[in-house]
The first five atom37 places (N, CA, C, CB, O) and aatype in JSON, in Angstrom:
{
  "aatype": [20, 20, 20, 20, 20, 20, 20, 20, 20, 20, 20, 20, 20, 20, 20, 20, 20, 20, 20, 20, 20, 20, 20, 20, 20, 20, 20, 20, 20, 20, 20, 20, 20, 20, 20, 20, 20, 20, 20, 20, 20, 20, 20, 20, 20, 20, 20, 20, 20, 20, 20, 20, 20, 20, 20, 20, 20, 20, 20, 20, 20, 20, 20, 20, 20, 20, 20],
  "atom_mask": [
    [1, 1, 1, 1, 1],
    [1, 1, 1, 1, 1],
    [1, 1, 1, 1, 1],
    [1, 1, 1, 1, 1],
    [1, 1, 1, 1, 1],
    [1, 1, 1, 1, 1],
    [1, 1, 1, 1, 1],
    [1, 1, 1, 1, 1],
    [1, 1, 1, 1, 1],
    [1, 1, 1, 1, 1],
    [1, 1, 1, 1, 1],
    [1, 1, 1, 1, 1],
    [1, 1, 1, 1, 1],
    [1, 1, 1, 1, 1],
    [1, 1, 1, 1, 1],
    [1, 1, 1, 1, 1],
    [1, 1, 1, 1, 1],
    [1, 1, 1, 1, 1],
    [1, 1, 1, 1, 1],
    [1, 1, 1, 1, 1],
    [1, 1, 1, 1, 1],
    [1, 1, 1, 1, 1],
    [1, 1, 1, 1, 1],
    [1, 1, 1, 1, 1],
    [1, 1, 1, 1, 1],
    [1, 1, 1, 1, 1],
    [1, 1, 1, 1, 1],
    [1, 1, 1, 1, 1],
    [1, 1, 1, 1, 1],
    [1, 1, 1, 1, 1],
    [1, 1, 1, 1, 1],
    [1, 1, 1, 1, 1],
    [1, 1, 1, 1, 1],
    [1, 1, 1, 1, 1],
    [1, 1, 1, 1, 1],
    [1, 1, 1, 1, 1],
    [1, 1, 1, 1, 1],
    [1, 1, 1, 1, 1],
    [1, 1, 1, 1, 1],
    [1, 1, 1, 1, 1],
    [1, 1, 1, 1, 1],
    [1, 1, 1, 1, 1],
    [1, 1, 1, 1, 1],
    [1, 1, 1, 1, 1],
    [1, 1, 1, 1, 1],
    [1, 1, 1, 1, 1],
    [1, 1, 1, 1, 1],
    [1, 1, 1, 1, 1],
    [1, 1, 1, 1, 1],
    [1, 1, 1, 1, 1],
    [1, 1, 1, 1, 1],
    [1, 1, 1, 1, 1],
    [1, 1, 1, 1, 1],
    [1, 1, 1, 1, 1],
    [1, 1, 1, 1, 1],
    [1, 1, 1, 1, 1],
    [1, 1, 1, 1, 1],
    [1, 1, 1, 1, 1],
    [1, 1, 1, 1, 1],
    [1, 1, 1, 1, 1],
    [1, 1, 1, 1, 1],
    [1, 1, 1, 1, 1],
    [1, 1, 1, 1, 1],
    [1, 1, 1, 1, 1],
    [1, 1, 1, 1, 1],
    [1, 1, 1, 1, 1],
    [1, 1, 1, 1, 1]
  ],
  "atom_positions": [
    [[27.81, -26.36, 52.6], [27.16, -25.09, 52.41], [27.52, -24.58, 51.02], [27.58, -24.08, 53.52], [28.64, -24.51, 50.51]],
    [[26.56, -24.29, 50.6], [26.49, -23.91, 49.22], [26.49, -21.85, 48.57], [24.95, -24.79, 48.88], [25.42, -21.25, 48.6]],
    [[27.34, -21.38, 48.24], [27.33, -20.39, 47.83], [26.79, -19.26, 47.01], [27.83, -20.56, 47.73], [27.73, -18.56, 46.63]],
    [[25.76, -18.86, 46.63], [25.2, -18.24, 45.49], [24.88, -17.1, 45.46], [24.31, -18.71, 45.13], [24.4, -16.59, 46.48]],
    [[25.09, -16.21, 44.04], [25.19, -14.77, 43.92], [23.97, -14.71, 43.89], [25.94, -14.07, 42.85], [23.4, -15.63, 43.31]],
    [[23.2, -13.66, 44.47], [21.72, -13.04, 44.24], [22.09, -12.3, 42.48], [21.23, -11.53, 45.84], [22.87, -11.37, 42.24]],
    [[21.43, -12.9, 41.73], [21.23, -11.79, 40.93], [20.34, -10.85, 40.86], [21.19, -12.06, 40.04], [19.26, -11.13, 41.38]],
    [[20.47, -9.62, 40.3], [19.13, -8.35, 40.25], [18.19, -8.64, 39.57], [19.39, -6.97, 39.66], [18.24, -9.65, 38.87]],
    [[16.96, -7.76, 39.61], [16.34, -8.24, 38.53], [15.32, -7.12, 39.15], [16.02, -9.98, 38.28], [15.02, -6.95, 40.33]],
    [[14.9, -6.43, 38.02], [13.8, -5.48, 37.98], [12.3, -5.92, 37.46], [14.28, -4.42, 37.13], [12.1, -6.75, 36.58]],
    [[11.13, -5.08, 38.31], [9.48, -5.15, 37.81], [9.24, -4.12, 37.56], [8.36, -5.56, 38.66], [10.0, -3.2, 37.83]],
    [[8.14, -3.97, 36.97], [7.17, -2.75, 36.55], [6.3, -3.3, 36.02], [7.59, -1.67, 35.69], [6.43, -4.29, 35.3]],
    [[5.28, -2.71, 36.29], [3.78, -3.0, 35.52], [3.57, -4.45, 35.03], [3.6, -2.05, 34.12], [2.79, -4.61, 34.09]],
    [[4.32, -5.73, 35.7], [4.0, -6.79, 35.26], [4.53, -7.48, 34.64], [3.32, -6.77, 34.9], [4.26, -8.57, 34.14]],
    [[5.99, -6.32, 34.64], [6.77, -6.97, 33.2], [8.13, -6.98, 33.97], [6.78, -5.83, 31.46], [8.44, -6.03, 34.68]],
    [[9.06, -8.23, 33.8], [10.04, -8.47, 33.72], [11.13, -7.74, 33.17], [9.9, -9.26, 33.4], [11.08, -7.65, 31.95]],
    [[12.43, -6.98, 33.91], [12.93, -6.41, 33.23], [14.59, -6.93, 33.98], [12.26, -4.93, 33.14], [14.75, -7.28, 35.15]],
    [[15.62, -6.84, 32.95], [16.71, -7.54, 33.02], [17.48, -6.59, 33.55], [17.17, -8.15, 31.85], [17.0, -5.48, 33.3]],
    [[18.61, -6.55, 34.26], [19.71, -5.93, 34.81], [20.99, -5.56, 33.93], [20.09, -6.75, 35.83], [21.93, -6.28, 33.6]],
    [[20.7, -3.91, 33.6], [21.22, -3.73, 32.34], [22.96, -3.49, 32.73], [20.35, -2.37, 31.53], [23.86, -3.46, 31.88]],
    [[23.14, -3.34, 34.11], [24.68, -3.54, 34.46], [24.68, -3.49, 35.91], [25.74, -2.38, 33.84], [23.99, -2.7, 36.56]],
    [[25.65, -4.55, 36.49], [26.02, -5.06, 37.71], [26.8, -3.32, 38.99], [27.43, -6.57, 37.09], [26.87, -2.99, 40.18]],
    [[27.23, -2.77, 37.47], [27.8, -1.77, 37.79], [27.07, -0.19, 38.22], [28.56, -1.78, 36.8], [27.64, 0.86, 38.52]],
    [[25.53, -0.52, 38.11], [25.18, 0.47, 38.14], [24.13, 0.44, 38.85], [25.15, 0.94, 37.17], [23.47, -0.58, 38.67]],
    [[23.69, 1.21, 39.63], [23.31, 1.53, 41.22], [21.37, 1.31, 40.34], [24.1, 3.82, 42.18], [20.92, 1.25, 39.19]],
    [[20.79, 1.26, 41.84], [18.99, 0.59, 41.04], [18.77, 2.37, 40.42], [17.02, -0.21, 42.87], [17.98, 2.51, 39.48]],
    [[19.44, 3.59, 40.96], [18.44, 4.48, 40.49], [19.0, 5.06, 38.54], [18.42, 5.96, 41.91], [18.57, 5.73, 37.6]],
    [[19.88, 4.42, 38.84], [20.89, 4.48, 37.67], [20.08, 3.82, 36.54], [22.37, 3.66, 37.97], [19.95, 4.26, 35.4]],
    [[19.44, 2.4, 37.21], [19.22, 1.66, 36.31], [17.57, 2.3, 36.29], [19.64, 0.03, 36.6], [17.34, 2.64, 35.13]],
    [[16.76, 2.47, 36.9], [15.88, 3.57, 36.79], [15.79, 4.34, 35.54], [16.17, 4.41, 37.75], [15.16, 4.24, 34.48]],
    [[16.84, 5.35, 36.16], [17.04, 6.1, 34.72], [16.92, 5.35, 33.44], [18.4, 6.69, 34.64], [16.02, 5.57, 32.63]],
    [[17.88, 4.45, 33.28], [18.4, 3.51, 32.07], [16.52, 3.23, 31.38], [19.53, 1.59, 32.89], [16.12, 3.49, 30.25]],
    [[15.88, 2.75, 32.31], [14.56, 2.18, 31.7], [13.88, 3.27, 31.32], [13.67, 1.33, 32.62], [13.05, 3.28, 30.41]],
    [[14.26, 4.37, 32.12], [12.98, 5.44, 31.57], [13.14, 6.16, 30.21], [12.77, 6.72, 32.63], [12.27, 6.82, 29.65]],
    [[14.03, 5.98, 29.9], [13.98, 5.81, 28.23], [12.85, 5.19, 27.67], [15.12, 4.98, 27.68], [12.12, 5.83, 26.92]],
    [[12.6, 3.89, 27.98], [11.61, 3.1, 27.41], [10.13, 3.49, 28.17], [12.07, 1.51, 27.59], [9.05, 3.75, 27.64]],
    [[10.52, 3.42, 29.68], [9.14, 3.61, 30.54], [9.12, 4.95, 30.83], [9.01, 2.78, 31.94], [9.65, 5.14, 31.92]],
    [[8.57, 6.36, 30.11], [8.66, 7.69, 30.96], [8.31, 7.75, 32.4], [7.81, 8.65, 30.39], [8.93, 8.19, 33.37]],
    [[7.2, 7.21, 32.28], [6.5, 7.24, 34.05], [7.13, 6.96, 34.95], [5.46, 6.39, 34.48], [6.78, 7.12, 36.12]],
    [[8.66, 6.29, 34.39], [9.71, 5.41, 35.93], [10.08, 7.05, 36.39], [11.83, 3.97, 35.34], [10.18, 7.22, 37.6]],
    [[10.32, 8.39, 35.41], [11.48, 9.49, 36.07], [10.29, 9.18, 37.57], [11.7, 11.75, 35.08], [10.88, 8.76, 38.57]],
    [[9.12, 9.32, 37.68], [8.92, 9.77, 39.28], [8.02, 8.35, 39.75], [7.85, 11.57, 39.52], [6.8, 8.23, 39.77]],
    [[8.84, 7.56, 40.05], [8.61, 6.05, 40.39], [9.18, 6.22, 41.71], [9.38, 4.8, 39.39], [10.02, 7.07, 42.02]],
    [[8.75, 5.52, 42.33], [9.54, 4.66, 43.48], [10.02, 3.22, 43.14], [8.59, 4.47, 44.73], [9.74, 2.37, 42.3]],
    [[11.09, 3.36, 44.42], [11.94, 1.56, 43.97], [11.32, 1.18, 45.43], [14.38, 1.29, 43.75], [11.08, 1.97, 46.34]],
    [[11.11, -0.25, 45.42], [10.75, -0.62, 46.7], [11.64, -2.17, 46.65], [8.89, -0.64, 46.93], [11.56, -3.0, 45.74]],
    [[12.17, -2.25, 47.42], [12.85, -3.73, 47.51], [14.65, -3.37, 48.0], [12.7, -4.67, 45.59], [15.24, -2.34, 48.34]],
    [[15.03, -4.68, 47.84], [14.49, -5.88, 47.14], [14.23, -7.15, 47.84], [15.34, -6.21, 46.14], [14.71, -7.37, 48.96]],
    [[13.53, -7.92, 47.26], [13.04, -9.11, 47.85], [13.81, -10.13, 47.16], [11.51, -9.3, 47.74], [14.2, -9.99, 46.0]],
    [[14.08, -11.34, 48.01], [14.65, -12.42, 47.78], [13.55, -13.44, 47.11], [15.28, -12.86, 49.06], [12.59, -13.68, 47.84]],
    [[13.55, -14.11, 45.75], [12.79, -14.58, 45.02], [13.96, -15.34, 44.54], [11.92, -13.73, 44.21], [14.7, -14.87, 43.68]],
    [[14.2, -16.72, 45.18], [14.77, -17.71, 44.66], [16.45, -17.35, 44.66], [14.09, -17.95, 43.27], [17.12, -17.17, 45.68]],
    [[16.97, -17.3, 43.25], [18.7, -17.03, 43.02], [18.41, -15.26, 42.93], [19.62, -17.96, 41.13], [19.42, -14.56, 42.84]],
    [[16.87, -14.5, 42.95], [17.05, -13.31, 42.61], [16.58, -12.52, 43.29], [16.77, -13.09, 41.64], [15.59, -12.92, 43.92]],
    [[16.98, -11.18, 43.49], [16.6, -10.01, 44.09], [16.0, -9.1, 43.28], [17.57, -9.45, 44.66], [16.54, -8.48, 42.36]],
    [[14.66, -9.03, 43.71], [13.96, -8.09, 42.56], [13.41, -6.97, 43.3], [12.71, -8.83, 41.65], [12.7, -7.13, 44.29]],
    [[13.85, -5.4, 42.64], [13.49, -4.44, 43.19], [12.52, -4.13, 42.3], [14.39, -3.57, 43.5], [12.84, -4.36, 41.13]],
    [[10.65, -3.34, 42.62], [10.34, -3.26, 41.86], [10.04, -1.7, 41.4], [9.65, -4.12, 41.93], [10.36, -1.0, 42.36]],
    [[9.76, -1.23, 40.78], [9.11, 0.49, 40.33], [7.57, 0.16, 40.17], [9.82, 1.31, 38.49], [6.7, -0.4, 39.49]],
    [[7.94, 1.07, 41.55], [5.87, 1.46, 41.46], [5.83, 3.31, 40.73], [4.78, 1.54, 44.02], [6.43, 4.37, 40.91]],
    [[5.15, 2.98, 40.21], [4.26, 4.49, 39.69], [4.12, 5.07, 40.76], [2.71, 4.44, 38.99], [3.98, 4.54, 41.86]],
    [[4.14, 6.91, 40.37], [3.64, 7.63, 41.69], [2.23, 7.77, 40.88], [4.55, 9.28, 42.32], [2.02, 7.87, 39.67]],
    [[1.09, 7.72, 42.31], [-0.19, 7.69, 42.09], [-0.44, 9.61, 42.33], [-1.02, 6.43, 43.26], [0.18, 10.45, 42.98]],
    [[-1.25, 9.66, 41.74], [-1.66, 11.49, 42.04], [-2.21, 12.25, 41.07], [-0.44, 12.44, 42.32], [-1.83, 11.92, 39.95]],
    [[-2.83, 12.98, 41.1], [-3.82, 14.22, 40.47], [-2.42, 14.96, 39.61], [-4.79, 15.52, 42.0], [-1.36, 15.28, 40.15]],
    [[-2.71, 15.1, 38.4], [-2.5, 16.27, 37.64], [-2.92, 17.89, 37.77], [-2.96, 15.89, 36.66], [-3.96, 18.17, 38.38]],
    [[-2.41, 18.54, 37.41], [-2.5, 19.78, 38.32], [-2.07, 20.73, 39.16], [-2.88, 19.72, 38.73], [-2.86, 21.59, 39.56]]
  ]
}
């Protein structure tokens, strides 16, 4: 029997995004991206799913009317 760490690993919009620390919780890392992605502050996380050696949680957009 063979042993192996799931690593993290984040989606959005199609794009691959890397696990910016082991140490820090998915909404943490949330935050961390929305620097780059504004639209993550009101995202949902949905996951994670087992995809091989990785666990990928992904950020969906909230869908909705302005206004």
């Amino acid at each position: 029997m063979n042993v192996q760490q799931l690593v993290r690993s984040f989606a959005y919009s199609g794009i691959t995004l890397p696990d910016p620390g082991a140490h820090l919780s998915v909404e943490e890392v949330k935050d961390v991206f929305a620097a780059t992605y504004p639209e993550l502050t009101s995202a949902s996380i949905e996951g994670p799913e087992t995809v091989g050696t990785k666990m990928v949680y992904t950020f969906k957009r909230a869908i909705g009317m302005k206004g």
